[in-house]
DRENPA-3360 file (N, C-alpha, C; in nm, 2 decimals, always signed):
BEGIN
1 = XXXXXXXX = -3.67/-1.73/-1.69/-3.78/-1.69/-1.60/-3.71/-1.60/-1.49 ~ -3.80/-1.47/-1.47/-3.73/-1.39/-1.36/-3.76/-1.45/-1.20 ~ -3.64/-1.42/-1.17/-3.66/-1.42/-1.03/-3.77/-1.40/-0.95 ~ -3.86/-1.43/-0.85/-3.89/-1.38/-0.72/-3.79/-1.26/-0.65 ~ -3.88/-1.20/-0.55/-3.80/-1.07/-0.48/-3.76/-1.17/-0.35 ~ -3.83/-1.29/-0.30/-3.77/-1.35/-0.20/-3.64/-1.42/-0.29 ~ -3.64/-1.45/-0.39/-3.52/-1.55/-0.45/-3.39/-1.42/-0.44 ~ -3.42/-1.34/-0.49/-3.31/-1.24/-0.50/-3.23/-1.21/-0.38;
9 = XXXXXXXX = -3.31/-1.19/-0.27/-3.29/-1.21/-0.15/-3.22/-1.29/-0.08 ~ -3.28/-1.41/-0.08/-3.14/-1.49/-0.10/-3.04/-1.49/-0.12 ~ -3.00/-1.48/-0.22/-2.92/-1.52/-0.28/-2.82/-1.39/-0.26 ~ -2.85/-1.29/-0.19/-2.78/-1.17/-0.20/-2.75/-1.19/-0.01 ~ -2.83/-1.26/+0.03/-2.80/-1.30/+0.15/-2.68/-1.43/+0.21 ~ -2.67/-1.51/+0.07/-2.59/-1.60/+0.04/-2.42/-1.58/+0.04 ~ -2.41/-1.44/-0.07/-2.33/-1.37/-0.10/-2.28/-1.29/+0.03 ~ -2.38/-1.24/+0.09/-2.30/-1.17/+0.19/-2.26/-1.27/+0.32;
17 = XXXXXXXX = -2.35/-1.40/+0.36/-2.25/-1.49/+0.43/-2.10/-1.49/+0.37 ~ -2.10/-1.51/+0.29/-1.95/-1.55/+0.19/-1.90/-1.44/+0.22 ~ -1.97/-1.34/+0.20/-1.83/-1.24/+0.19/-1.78/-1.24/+0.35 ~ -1.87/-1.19/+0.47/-1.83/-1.20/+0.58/-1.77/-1.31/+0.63 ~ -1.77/-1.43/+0.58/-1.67/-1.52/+0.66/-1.53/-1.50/+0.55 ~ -1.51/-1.45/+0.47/-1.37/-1.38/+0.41/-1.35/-1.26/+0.52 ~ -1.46/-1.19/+0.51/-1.37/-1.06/+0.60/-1.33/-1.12/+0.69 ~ -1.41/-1.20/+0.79/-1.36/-1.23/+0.93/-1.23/-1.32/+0.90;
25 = XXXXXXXX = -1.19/-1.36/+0.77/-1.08/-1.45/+0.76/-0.94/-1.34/+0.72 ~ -0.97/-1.25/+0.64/-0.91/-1.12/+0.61/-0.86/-1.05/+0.73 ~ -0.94/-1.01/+0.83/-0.95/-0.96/+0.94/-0.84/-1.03/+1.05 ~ -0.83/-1.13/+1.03/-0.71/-1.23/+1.14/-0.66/-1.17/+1.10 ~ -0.56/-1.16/+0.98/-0.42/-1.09/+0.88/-0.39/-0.94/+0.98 ~ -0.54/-0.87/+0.99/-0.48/-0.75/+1.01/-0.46/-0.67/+0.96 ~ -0.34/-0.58/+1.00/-0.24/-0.47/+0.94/-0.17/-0.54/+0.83 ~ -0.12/-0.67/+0.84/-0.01/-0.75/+0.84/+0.01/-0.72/+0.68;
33 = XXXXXXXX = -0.11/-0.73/+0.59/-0.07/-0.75/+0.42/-0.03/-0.58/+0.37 ~ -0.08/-0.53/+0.44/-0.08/-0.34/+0.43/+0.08/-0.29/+0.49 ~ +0.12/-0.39/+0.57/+0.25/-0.33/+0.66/+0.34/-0.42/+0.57 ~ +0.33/-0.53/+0.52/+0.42/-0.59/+0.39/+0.46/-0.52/+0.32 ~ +0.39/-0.48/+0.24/+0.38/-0.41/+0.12/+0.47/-0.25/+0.17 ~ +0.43/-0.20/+0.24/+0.44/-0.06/+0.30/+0.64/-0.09/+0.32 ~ +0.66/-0.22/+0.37/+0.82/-0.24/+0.37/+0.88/-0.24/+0.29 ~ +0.79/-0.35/+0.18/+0.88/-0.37/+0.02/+0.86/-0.26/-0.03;
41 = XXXXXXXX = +0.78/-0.13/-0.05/+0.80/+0.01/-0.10/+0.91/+0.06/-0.05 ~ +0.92/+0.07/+0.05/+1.06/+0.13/+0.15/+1.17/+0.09/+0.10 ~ +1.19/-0.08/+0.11/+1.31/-0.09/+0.03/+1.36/-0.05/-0.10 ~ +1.26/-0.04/-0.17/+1.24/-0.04/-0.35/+1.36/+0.11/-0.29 ~ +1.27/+0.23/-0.24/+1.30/+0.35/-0.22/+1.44/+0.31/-0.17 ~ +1.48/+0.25/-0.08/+1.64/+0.24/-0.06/+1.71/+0.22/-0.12 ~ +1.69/+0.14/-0.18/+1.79/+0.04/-0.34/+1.76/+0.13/-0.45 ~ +1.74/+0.20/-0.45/+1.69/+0.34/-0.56/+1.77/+0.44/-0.54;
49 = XXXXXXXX = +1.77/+0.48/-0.42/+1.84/+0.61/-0.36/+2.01/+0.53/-0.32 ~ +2.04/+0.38/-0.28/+2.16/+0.36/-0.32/+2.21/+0.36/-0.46 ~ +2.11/+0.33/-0.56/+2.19/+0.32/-0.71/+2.19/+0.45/-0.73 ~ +2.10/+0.56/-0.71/+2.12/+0.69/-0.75/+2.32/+0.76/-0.68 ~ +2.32/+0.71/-0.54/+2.45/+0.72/-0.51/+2.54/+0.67/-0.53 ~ +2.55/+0.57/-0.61/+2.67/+0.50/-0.63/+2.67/+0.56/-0.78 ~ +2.55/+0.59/-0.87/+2.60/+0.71/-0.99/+2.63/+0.82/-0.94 ~ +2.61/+0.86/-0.85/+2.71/+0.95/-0.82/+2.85/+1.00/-0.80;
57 = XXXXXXXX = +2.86/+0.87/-0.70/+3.02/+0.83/-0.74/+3.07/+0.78/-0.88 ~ +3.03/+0.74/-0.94/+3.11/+0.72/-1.07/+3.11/+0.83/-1.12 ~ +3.02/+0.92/-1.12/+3.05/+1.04/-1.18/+3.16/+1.14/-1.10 ~ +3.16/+1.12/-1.01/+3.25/+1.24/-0.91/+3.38/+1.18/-0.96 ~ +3.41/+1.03/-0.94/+3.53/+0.89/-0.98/+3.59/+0.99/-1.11 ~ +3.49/+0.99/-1.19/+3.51/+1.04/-1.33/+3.56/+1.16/-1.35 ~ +3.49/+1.27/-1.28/+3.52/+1.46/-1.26/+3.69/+1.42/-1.24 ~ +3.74/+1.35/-1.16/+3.85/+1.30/-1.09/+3.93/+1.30/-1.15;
65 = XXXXXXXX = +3.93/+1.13/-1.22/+4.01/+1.12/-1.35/+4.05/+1.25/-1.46 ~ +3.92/+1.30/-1.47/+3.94/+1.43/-1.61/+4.00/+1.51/-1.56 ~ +4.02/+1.58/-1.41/+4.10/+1.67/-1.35/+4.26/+1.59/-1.31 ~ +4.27/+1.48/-1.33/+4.41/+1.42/-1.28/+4.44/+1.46/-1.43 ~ +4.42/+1.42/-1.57/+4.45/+1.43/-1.73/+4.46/+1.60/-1.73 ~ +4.34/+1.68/-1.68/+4.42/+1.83/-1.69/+4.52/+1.83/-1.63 ~ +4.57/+1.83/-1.55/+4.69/+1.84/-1.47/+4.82/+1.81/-1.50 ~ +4.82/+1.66/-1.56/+4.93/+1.63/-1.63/+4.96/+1.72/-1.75;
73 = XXXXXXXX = +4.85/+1.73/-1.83/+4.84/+1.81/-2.00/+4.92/+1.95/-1.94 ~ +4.81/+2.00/-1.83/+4.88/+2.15/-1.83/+5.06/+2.12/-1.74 ~ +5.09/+2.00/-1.69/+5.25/+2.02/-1.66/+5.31/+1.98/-1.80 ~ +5.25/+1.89/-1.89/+5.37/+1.88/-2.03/+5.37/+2.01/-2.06 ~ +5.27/+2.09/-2.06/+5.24/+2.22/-2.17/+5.38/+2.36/-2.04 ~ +5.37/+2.32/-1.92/+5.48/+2.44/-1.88/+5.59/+2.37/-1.87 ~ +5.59/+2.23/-1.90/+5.79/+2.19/-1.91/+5.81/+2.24/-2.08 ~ +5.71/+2.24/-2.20/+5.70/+2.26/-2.31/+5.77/+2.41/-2.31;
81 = XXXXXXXX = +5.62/+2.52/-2.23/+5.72/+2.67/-2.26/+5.82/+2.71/-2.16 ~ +5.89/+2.63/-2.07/+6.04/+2.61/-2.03/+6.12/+2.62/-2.11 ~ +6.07/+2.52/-2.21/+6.19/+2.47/-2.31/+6.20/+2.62/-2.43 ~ +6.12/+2.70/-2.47/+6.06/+2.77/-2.51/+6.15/+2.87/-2.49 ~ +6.14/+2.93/-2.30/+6.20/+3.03/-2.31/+6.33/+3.05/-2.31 ~ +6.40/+2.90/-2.31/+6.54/+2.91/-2.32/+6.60/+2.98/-2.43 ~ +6.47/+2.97/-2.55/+6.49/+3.02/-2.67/+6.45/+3.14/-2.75 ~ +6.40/+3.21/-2.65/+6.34/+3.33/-2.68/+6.43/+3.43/-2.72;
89 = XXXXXXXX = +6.35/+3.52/-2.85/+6.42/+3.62/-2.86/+6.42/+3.75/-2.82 ~ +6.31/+3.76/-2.74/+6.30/+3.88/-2.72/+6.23/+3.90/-2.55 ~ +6.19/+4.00/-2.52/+6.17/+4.03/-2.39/+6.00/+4.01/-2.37 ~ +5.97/+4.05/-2.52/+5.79/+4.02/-2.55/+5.76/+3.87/-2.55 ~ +5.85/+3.77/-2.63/+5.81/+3.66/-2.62/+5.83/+3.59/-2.47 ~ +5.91/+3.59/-2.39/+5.95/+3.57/-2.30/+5.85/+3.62/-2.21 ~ +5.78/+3.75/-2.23/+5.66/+3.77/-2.08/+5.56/+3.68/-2.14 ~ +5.51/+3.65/-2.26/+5.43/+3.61/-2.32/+5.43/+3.45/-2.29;
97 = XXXXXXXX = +5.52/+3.35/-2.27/+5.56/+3.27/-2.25/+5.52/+3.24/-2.11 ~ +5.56/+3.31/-2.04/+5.59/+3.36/-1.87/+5.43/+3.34/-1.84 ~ +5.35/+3.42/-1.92/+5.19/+3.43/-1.86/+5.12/+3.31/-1.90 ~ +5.21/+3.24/-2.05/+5.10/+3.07/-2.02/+5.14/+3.01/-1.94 ~ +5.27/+3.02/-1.91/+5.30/+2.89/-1.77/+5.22/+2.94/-1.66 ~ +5.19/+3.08/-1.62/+5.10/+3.16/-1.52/+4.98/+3.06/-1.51 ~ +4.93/+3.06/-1.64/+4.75/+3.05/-1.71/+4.76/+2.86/-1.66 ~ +4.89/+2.79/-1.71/+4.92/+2.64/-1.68/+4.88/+2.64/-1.49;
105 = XXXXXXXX = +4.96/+2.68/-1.45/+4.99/+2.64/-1.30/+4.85/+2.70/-1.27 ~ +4.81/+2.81/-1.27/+4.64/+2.80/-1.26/+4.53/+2.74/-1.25 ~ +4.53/+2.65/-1.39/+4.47/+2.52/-1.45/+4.46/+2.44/-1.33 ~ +4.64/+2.39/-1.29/+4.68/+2.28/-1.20/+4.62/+2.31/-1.06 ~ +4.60/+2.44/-1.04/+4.55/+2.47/-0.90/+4.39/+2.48/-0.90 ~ +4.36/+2.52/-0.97/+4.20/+2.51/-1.01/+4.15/+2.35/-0.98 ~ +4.24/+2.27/-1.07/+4.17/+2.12/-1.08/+4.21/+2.02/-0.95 ~ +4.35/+2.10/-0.88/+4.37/+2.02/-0.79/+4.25/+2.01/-0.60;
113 = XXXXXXXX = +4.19/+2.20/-0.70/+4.07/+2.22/-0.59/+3.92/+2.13/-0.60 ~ +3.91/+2.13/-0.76/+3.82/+2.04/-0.78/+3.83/+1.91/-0.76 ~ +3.95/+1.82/-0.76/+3.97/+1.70/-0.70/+3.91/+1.64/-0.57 ~ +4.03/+1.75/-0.47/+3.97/+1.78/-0.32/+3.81/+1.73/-0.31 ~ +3.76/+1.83/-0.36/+3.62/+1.87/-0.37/+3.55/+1.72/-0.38 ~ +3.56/+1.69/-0.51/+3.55/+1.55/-0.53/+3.53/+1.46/-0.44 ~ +3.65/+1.47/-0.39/+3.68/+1.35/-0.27/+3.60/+1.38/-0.10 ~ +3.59/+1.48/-0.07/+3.51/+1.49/+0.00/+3.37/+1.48/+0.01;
121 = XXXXXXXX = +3.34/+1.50/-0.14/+3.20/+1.46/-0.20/+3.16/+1.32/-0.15 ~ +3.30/+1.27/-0.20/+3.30/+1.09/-0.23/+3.28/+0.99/-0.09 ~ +3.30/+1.08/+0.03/+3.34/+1.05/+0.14/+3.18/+1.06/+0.19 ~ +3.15/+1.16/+0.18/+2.98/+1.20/+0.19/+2.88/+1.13/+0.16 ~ +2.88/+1.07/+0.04/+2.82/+0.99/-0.03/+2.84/+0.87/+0.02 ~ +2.97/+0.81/+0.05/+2.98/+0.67/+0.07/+2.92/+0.67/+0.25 ~ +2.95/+0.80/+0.31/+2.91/+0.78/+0.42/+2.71/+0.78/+0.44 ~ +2.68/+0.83/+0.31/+2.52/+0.82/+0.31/+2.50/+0.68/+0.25;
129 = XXXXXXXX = +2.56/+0.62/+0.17/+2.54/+0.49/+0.11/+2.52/+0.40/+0.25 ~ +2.64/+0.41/+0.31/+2.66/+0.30/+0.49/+2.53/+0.35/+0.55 ~ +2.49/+0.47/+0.59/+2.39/+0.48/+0.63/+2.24/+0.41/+0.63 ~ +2.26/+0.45/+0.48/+2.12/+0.40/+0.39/+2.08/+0.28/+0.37 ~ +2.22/+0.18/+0.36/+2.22/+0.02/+0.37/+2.21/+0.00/+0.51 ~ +2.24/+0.03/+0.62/+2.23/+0.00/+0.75/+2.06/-0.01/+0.81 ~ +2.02/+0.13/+0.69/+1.85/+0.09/+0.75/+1.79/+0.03/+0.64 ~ +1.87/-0.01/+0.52/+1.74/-0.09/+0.44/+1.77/-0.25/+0.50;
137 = XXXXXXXX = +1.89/-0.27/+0.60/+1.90/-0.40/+0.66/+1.82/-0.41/+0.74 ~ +1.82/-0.29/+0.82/+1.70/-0.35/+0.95/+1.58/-0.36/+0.90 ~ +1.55/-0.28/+0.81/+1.38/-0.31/+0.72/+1.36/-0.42/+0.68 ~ +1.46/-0.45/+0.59/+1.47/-0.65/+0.54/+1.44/-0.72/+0.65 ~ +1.46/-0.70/+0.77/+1.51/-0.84/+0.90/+1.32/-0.83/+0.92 ~ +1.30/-0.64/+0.93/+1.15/-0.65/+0.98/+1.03/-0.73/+0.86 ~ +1.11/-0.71/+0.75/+1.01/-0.73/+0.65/+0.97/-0.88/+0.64 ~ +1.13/-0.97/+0.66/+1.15/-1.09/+0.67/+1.00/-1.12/+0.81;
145 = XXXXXXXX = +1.01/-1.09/+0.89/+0.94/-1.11/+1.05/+0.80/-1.10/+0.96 ~ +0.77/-1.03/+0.93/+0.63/-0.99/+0.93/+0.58/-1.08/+0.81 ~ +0.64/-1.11/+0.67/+0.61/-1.20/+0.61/+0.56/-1.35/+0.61 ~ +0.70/-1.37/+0.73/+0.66/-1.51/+0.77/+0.57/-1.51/+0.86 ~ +0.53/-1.38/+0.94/+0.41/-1.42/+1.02/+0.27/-1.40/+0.93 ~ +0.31/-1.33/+0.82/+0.17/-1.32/+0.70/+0.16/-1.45/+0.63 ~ +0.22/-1.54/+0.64/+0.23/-1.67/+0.54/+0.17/-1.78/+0.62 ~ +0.19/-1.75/+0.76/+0.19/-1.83/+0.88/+0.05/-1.81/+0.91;
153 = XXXXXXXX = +0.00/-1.71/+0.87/-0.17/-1.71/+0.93/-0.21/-1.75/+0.79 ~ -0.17/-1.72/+0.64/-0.24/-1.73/+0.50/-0.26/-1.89/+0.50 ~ -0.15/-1.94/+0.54/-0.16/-2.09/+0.49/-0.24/-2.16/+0.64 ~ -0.25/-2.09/+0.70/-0.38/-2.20/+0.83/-0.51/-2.15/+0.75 ~ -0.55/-2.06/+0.69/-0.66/-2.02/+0.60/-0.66/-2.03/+0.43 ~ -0.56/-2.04/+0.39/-0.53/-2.06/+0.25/-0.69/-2.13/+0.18 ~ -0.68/-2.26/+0.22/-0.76/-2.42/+0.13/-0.90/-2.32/+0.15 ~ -0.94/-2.31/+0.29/-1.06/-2.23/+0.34/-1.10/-2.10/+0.23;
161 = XXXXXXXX = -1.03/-1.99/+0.24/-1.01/-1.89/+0.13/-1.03/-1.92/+0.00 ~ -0.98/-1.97/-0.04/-1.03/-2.07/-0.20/-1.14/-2.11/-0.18 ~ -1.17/-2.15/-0.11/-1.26/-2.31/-0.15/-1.41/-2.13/-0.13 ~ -1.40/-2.06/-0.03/-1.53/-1.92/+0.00/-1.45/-1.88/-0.13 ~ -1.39/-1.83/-0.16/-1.41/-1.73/-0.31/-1.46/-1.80/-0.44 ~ -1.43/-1.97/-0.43/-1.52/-2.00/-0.54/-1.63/-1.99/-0.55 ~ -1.67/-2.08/-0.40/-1.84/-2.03/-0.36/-1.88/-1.90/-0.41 ~ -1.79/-1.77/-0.38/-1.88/-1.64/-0.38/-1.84/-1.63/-0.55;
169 = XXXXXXXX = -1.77/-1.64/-0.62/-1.78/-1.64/-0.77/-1.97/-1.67/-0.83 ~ -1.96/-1.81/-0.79/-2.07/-1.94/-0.83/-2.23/-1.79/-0.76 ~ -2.17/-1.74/-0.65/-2.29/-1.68/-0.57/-2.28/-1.55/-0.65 ~ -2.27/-1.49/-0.65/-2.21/-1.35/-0.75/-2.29/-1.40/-0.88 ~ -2.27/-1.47/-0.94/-2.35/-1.52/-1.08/-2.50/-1.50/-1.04 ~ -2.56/-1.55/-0.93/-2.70/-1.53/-0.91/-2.83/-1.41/-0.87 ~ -2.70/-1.34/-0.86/-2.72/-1.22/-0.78/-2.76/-1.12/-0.91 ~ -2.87/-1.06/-0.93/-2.92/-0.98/-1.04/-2.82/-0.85/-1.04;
177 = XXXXXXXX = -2.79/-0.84/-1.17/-2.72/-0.72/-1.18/-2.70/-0.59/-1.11 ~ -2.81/-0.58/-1.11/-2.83/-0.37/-1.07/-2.79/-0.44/-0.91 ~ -2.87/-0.56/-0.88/-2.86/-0.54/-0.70/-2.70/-0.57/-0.67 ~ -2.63/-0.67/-0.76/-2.47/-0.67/-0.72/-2.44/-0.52/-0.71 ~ -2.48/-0.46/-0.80/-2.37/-0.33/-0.87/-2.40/-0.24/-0.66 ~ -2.54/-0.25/-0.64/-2.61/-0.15/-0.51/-2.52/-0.23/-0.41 ~ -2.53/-0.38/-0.41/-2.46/-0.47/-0.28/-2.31/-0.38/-0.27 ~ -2.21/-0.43/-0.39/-2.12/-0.40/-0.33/-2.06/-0.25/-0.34;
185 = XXXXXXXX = -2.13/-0.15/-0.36/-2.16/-0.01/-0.33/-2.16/+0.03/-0.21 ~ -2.28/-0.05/-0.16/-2.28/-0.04/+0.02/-2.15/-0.12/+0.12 ~ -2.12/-0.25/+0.01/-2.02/-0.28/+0.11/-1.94/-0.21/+0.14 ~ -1.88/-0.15/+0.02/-1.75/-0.03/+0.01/-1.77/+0.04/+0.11 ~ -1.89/+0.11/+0.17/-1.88/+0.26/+0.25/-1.94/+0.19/+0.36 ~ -1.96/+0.05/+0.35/-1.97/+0.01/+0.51/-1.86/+0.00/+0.62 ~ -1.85/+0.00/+0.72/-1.73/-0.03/+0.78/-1.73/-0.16/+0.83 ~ -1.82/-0.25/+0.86/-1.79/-0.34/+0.87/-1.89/-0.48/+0.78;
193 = XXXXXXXX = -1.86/-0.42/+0.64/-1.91/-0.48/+0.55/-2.04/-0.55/+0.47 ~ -2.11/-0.49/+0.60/-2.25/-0.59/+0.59/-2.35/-0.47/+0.50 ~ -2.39/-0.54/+0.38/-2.45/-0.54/+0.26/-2.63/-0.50/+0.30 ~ -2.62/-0.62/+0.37/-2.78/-0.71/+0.33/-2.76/-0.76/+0.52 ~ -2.86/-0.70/+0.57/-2.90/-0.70/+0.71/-3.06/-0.74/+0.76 ~ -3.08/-0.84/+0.86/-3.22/-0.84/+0.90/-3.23/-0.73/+0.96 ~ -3.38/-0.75/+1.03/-3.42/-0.61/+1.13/-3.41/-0.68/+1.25 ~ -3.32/-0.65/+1.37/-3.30/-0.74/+1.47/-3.36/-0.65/+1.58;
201 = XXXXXXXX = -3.45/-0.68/+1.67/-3.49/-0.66/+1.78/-3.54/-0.48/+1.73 ~ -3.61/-0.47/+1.66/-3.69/-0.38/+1.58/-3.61/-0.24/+1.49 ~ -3.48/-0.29/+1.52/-3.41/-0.21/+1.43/-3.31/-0.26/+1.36 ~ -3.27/-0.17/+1.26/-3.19/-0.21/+1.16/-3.06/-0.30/+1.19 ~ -3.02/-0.44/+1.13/-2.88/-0.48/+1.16/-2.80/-0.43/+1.12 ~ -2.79/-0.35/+1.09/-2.64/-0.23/+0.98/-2.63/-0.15/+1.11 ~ -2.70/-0.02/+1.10/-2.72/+0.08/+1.16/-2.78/+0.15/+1.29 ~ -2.90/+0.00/+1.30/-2.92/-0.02/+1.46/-3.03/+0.10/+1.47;
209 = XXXXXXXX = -3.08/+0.14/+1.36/-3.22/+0.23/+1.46/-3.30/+0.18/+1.38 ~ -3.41/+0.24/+1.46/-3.56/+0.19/+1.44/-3.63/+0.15/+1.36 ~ -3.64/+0.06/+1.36/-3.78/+0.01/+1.18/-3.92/-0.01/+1.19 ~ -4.00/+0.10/+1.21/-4.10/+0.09/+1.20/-4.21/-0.06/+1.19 ~ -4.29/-0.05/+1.25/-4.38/-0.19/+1.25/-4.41/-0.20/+1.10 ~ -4.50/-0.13/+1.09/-4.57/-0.14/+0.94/-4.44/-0.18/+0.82 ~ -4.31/-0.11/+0.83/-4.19/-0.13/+0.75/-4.17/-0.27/+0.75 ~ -4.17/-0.29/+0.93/-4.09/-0.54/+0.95/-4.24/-0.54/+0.88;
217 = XXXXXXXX = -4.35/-0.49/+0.86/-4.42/-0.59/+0.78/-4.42/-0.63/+0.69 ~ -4.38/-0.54/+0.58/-4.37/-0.52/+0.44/-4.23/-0.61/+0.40 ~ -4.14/-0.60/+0.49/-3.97/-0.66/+0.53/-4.03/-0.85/+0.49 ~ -4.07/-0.81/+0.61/-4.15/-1.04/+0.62/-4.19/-1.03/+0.50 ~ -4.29/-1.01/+0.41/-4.33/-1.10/+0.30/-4.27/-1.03/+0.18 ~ -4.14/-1.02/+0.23/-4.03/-1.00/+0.07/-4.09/-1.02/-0.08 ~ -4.16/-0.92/-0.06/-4.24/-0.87/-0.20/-4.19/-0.78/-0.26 ~ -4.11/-0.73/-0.19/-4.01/-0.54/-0.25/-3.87/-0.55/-0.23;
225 = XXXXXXXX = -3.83/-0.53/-0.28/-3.65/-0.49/-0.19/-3.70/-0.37/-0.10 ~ -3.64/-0.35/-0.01/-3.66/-0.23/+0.11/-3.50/-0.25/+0.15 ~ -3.50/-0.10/+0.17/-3.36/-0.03/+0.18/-3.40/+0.05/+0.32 ~ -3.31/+0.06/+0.45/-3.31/+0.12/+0.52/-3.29/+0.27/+0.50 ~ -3.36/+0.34/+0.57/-3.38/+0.47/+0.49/-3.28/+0.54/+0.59 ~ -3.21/+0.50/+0.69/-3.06/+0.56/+0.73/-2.94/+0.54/+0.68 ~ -2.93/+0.41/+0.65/-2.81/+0.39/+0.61/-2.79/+0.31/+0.48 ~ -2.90/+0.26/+0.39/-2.94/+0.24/+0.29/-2.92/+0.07/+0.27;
233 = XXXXXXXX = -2.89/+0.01/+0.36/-2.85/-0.15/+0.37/-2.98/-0.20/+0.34 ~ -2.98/-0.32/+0.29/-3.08/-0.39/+0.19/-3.12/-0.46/+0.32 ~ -3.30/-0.49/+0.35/-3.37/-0.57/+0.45/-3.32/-0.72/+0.38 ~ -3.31/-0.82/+0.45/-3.37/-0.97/+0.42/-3.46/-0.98/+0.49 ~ -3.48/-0.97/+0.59/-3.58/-1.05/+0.69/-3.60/-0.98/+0.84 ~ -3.70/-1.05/+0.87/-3.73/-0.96/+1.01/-3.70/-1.07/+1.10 ~ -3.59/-1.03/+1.23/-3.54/-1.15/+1.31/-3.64/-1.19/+1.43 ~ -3.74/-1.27/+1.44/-3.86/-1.28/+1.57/-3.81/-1.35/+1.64;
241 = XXXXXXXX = -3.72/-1.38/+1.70/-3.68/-1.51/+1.81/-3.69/-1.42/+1.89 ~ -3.71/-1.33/+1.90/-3.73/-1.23/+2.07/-3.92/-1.29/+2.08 ~ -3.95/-1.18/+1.98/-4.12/-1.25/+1.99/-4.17/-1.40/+2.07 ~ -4.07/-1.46/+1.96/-4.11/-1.60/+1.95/-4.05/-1.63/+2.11 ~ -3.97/-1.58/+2.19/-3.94/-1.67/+2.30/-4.02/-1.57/+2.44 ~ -4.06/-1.48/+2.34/-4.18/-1.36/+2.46/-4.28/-1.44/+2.47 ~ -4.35/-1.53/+2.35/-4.48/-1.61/+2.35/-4.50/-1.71/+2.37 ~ -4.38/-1.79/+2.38/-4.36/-1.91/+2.45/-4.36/-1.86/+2.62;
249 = XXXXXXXX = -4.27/-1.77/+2.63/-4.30/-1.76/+2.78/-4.42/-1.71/+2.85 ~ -4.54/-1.66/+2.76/-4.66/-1.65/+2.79/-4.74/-1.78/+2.78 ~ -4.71/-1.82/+2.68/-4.78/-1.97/+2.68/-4.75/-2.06/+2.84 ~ -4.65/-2.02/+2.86/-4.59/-2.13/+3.00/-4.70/-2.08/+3.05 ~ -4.71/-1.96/+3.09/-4.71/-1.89/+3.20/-4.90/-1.91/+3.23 ~ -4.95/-1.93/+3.11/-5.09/-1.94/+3.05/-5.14/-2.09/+3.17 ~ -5.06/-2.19/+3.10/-5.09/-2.32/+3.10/-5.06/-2.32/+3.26 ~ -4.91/-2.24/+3.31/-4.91/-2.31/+3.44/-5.05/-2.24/+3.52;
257 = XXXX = -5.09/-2.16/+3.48/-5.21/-2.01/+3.59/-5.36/-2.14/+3.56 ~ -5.36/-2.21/+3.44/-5.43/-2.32/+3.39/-5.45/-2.43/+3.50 ~ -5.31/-2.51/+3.54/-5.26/-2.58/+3.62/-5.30/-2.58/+3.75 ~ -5.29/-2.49/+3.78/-5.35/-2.43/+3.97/-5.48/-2.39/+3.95;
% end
C-alpha cells in the first residue's frame, strides 16, 4: 500500500531530525577531523620526501665508491706503463706510453672532482633530511594534540552517534525513493543542512522569505509535496503558535472587556 503525502512527510521529517542532531553532533568536532587528516597527509609527504633522500644518498654513497675503484684501476694501470717504459724501444713507444699515463692521471683528477662533488651533495642532502625531520617532528607533536582532542570529543558522543545513525538507517528505509534521492540533493547545497523546513512566522524555514497565504494553505493539509520556489526545501508544515498565541490573547482580552 502506497503511502499518504502526510505519511511521506513524516517520515522525511523524521530523517531530517536525525540528520540535524548528527550535524549538531559533527559540528562540536569542527575543523578538528579535516585538520587530522590534512597532518597525516603532510607527514605521509615528509616520510616520502625523506625516503626519496636517503635514495639519494645511496646513490651519491655509490657514484663514490665507483669513482674511489676508478682511481685505484687507473693508478695500477700508470705504475703498469712505468714499468713499460723502462722497457721501451723506441722514442714512439715511449711518447705513446707517456700519453696513457697523461689520459690515467686525468681519469684520477676527473673522478677525484666527482667525489668532491659527491660529498658536498651528501652534506646538502643530509642537511635537508635534519631539516625535513625537524618539521615532520613538530607536525607529529601537533597531530598527536589534535587527535587526542578529536577522540576526546568522539568518545563523549561516540554511543549517541551510533545509536542516531542506526535510527537514520531504519528512517532512510521509509523515506520513498525519488524524495530521498531530492532530500539529500538539497542537503548537499544547503549550508546548514536543513532538507525539509516548516513555514515559520509566514516564511520559509530554509531561506526565510515569504510564503504566500494561499501556499501555508495548501502546506497545512499535506495533500502535495510543495517545494519552496526560492530555495527548493521541501514544506512539512505551517508553524501557527504565533497565531495561536495572537488569539488566545484576544480571547483574554475579549473575556476581560466581558468582565467590566
Amino acid at each position: 500500500m502506497e503511502s499518504t503525502v502526510a505519511q511521506k512527510l513524516d517520515a522525511l521529517l523524521k530523517l531530517q531530525s536525525i540528520d540535524s542532531e548528527l550535524d549538531a553532533i559533527r559540528k562540536v568536532r569542527g575543523a578538528l577531523p579535516e585538520e587530522v587528516r590534512d597532518l597525516e597527509d603532510e607527514l605521509v609527504g615528509y616520510q616520502t620526501r625523506i625516503e626519496k633522500h636517503n635514495q639519494e644518498l645511496e646513490a651519491l654513497e655509490g657514484d663514490i665508491q665507483n669513482n674511489k675503484v676508478a682511481i685505484k684501476d687507473a693508478e695500477k694501470l700508470i705504475k703498469k706503463y712505468e714499468e713499460q717504459q723502462m722497457n721501451v724501444r723506441n722514442n714512439r713507444e715511449y711518447d705513446a706510453i707517456t700519453k696513457e699515463m697523461e689520459l690515467q692521471a686525468l681519469e684520477i683528477q676527473i673522478a677525484e672532482k666527482r667525489i668532491k662533488e659527491a660529498y658536498a651533495k651528501i652534506d646538502a642532502k643530509k642537511a635537508e633530511i635534519d631539516s625535513t625531520s625537524e618539521q615532520a617532528q613538530e607536525r607529529q607533536k601537533d597531530l598527536e594534540t589534535k587527535a587526542k582532542e578529536l577522540d576526546l570529543i568522539t568518545g563523549e558522543s561516540e554511543e549517541e552517534e551510533k545509536e542516531l545513525t542506526k535510527e537514520r538507517e531504519s528512517a532512510s528505509k521509509l523515506v520513498d525513493e525519488r524524495l530521498y534521492k531530492s532530500y539529500t540533493k538539497i542537503r548537499n547545497n544547503a549550508l546548514n543542512g536543513l532538507a525539509v523546513v516548516p513555514v515559520n512566522r509566514g516564511a520559509c524555514g530554509g531561506c526565510f522569505n515569504i510564503v504566500p497565504p494561499q501556499r501555508q494553505a495548501d502546506i497545512r493539509e499535506r495533500k502535495k509535496i510543495i517545494v519552496c520556489e526560492h530555495c527548493g526545501r521541501i514544506f512539512a508544515g505551517v508553524d501557527d503558535e504565533i497565531e495561536e498565541d495572537t488569539d488566545k490573547k484576544k480571547k483574554k482580552t475579549v473575556r476581560g472587556k466581558k468582565a467590566e
